[in-house]
C-alpha positions in Angstrom: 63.5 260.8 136.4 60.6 261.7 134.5 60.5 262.5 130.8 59.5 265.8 131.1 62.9 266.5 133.6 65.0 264.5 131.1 63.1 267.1 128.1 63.7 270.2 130.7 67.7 268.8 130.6 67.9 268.5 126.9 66.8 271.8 126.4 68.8 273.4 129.0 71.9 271.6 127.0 71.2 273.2 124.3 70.6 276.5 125.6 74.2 276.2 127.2 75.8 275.2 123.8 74.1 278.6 122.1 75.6 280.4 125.3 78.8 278.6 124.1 79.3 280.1 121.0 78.5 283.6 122.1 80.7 283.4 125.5 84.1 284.8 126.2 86.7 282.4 126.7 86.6 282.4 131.1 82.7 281.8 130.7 83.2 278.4 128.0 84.8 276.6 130.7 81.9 277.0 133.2 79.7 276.2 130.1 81.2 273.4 129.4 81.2 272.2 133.1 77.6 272.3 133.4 77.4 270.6 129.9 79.1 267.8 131.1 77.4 267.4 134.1 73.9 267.5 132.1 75.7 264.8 130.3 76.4 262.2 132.8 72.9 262.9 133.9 71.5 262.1 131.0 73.9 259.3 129.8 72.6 257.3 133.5 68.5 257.5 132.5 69.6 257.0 128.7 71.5 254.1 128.9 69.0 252.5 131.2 66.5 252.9 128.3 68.7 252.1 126.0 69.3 248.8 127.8 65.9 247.9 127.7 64.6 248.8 124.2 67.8 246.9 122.8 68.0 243.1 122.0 71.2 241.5 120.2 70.8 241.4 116.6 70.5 238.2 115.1 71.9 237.1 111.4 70.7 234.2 109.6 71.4 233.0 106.2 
């Protein structure tokens, strides 16, 4: 996934979350569906960064 779709999913998440707020309580659920899904989608390309830019710290004295 590129980093503009990973961008185009953050700000969709955070449209949804403003929705949210505003939403009656049968629309939250189906908000918070989708907000999970974006989510998962995001934890999988995340991580893999993550995973990659990340090296054990090391302590000496």
């Amino acid at each position: 996934m590129t980093e503009s779709q990973l961008n185009a999913l953050r700000r969709e998440r955070s449209r949804l979350l403003d929705a949210w707020r505003v939403a009656d309580g049968s629309n939250k659920m189906a908000i918070l569906v989708r907000i999970g899904d974006i989510d998962e989608e995001l934890g999988k390309y995340t991580d893999k960064a993550a995973e990659k830019a990340a090296r054990p710290r090391r302590f000496f004295r």
